[in-house]
C-alpha angles and dihedrals in degrees: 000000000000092000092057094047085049117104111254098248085060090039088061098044086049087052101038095043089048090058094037081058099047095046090057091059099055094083097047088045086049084047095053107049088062100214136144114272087253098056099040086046089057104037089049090039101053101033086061095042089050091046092049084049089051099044089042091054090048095045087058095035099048102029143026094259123112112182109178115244094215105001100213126307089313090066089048089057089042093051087040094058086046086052093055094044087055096051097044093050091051084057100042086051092062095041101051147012118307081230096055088047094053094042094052092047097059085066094080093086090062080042090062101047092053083045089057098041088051098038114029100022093240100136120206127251115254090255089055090051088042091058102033083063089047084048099059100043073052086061099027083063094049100042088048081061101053080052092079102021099056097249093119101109085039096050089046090048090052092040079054092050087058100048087050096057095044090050099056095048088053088057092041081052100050102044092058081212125144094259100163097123094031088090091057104032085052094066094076080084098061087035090059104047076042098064090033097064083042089059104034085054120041100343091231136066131250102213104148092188096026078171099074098044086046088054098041100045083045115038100007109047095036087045089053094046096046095049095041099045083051091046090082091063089064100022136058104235092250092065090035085055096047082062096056083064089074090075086048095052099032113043091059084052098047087044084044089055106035093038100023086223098153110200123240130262101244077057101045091048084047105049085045086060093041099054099032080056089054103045094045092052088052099049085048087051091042092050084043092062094035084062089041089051100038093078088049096053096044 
């Protein structure tokens, strides 16, 4: 097999690029099948969690390997704060621009880094406070927008998404716990409100294309997941990051070419801030590692 003949450092862009890919396309798949946020919310909840359930139980029957689905109650919090990053995205994603979603997102980084200094003492290094301030004049221009065109419970949802995530990946963090599968297996929770509010309305789901929510809860997010989660073992976090960004620069493209929905102009100067701010955080990281390395090598 070519993958497994390549160097690790390749090994890692291949994964990494592969799941960068597959996330951009989640909100033009979401797009695309044309349903109410409820059902949307339960068919791409449940397909992932039942393709995570699958994978976990081949993993333990065909190999040595035994990665815990929801390691303890920590995992439950872990999978808890993913659940509610997925709700509130869906619903960023119906109550503002694919591109504002995607922008603000992108914030939870910066998200993560605040999480750790409050919670587990770790500061951040000058250049991280530096961009987390350029990041937030970034959000702060494409929230004002929302202000007039009627984005704002879209933009806050999306601002909550983020949070969200960044709040899961502190505790993971901090945990120190396997929680590969937690991200996935966490989704039954918004399956299940999901298929709650489904049932308690109408009893029956408005899905126009069932088949792209179908194929991107089941072959495109756990694809993503799975990529992006293995990327670490090859990557430093700073280039596994910079990969997460394809999601931030392509979706607004896909969405820009399928739907023809052209972002405004308040958004498009933000989330250049935003991920010129990015970029140019993980290349400092990358370089820092590179001088700290550099002794030990030698």
């Amino acid at each position: 097999m070519i993958f497994a003949k390549l160097p690790e450092h390749q090994k890692g862009i291949a994964l990494t690029t592969v799941g960068g890919l597959a996330l951009s396309w989640d909100i033009p798949l979401i797009r695309l099948s044309n349903g109410d946020v409820w059902s949307t919310l339960a068919v791409r909840s449940i397909t992932t969690f039942a393709v995570a359930i699958l994978v976990w139980l081949t993993i333990r029957k065909f190999t040595n390997a035994r990665p815990p689905l929801v390691p303890g109650w920590i995992g439950v919090a872990v999978g808890g704060f993913y659940a509610l990053g997925t709700m509130t995205f869906l619903g960023a994603v119906y109550h503002t621009s694919t591109a504002n979603v995607v922008f603000i997102l992108a914030f939870a980084s910066m998200f993560a880094a605040l999480l750790s200094w409050i919670f587990l003492n770790e500061r951040p290094a000058r250049a991280t406070l530096v961009t987390m301030a350029v990041m937030v004049i970034g959000v702060g221009t494409i929230v004002s927008a929302g202000l007039t065109s009627g984005h704002l419970v879209g933009d806050a949802l999306a601002l909550l998404s983020a949070l969200s995530l960044a709040a899961a990946i502190t505790i993971a963090r901090a945990s120190r716990r396997e929680m590969g599968f937690v991200s996935m297996a966490g989704t039954i929770i918004p399956a299940c409100i999901g298929f709650a509010f489904v049932f308690a309305g109408s009893g029956s789901f408005h899905i126009a294309e069932p088949f792209w929510i179908v194929f991107n809860g089941a072959v495109m997010m756990p694809l993503a997941f799975w990529c992006l989660a293995t990327g670490p073992r090859y990557l430093s976090a700073p280039e596994v990051g910079m990969f997460y960004l394809l999601e931030t620069i392509l979706a607004p493209i896909w969405v820009w070419v399928i739907f023809t929905e052209t972002p405004g102009t308040p958004t498009l100067i933000g989330g250049s801030i935003l991920i010129l701010a990015l970029i140019g955080h993980s290349i400092w990281q990358m370089r820092s590692r590179a001088v700290a390395a550099a002794p030990a090598a030698a």
